[in-house]
TILO-277940 format. One record per residue (C-alpha): residue in one letter; x, y, z. Coordinates in steps of 0.001 Angstrom, whole numbers, plus 524288, in hexadecimal, padded with zeros to 5 digits. Each point is the difference from the previous one (the first is absolute). Layout:
<sites>
rest/X/Y/Z
A/X/Y/Z $
...
</sites>
This chain:
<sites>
rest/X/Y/Z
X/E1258/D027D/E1550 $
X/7F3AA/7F92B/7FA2C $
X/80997/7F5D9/7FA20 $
X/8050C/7FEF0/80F38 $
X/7F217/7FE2E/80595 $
X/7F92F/7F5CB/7F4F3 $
X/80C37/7F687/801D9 $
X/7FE5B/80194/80DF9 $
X/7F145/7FDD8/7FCB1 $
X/80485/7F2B9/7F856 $
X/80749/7FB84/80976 $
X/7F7A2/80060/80B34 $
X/7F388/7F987/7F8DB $
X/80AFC/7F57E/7FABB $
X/80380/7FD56/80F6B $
X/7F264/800CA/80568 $
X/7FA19/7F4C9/7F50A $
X/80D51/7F89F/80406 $
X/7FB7D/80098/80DAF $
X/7F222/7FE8D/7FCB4 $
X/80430/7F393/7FA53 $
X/8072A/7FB62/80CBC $
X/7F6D0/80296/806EE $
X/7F507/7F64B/7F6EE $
X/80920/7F6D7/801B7 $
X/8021E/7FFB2/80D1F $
X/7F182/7FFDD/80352 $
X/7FF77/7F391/7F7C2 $
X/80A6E/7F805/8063E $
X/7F98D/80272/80E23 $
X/7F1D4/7FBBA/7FB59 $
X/7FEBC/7F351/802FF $
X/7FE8A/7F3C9/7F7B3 $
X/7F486/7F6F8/80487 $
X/7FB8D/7F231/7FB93 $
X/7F36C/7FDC2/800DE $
X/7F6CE/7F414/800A2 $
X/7F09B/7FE8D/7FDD9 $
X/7F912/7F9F4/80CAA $
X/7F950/7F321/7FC5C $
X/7F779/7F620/80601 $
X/80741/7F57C/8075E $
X/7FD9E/7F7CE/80B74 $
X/8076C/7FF51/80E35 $
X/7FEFB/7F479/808E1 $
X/7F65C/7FB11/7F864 $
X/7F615/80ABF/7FDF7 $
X/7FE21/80616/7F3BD $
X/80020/81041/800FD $
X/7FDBE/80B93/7F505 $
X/80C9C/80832/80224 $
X/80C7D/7F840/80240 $
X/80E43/8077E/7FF23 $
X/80C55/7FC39/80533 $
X/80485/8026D/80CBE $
X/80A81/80C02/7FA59 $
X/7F739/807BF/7FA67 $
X/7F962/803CD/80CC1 $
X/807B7/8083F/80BF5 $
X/7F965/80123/80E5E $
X/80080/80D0A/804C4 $
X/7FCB6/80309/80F8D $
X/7F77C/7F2CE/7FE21 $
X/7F980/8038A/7F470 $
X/800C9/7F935/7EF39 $
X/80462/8085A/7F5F8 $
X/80315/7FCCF/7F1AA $
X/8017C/80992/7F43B $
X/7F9DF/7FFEF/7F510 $
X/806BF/80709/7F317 $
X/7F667/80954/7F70D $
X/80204/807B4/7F575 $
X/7FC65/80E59/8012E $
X/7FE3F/80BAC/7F92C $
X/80C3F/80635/8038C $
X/80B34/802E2/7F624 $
X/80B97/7FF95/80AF3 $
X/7F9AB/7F3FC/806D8 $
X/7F8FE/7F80B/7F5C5 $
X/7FF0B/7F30E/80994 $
X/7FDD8/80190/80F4F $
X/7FFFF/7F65A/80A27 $
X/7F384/80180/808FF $
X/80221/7F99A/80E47 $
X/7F25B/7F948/80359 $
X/7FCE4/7F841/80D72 $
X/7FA4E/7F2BD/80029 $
X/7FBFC/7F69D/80811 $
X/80585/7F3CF/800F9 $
X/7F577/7F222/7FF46 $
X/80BAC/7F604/800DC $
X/80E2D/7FE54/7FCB7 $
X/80973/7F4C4/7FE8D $
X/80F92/801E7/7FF9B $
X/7FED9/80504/7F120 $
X/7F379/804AB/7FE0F $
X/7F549/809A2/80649 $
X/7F2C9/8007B/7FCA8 $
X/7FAA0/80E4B/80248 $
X/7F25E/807C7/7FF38 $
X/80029/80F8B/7FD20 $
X/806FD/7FE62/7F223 $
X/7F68B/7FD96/7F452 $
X/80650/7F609/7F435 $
X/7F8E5/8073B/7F55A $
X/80E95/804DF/7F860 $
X/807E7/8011E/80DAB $
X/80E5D/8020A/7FD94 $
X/8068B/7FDEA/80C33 $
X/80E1A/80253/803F2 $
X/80760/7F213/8036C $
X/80D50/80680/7FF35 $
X/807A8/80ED0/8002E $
X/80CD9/80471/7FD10 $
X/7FF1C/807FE/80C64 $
X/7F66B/801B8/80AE8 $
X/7F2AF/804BA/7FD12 $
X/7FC71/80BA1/80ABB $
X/7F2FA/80823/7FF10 $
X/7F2AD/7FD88/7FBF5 $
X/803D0/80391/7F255 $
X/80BFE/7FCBD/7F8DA $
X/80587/803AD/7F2E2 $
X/804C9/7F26D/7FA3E $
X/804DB/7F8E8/7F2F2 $
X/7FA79/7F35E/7FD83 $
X/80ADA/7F6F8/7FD21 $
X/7FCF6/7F6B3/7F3CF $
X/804A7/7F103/7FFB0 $
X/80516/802C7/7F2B7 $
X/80854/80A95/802DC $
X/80CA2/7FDBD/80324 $
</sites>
């Protein structure tokens, strides 16, 4: 009977690491993959302005500038998060906005995602040029 009940016992840890596992793996594939960009100086029609991004890195909500910014954090299951942060828009061409409310000092912003970012705070993977 003990024979009975420790290969029962094997055989359940065995399945629940297997779908422990899954499960890991899943979560990864649904994070999403962001590129990000470092705001500059540029200038628009003419006028030279602190904290130029392109125009796809911001989204308008109910009238109101958003971009995220990606940060590491002391987390083990979400290392990197994605922090949504309103700003105010000074001037803007077809390509390019220049924006106050985000300071340049190591800003990581997100140009691109995998997937839609939703929430104030978003578990992310920074995507790498190199990687292929």
């Amino acid at each position: 009977m003990k024979r009975l009940v420790a290969r029962f016992a094997g055989w359940f840890l065995l399945a629940l690491a297997l779908l422990a596992l899954c499960c890991w793996k899943l979560d990864a594939l649904r994070t999403p993959q962001v590129l990000c960009i470092s705001p500059g100086s540029g200038v628009i029609d003419g006028v030279g302005y602190e904290c130029v991004l392109p125009m796809e890195a911001m989204f308008v909500v109910d009238g109101h500038w958003y971009l995220y910014t990606v940060e590491d954090s002391n987390s083990y299951f979400h290392p990197v998060v994605a922090r949504r942060i309103e700003v105010t828009p000074v001037a803007q061409s077809e390509t390019l906005v220049a924006v106050q409310g985000a300071y340049m000092n190591d800003l990581r912003v997100v140009r691109f995602a995998s997937r839609p970012l939703e929430g104030d705070t978003v578990s992310v993977q920074v995507w790498e040029e190199g990687e292929s």
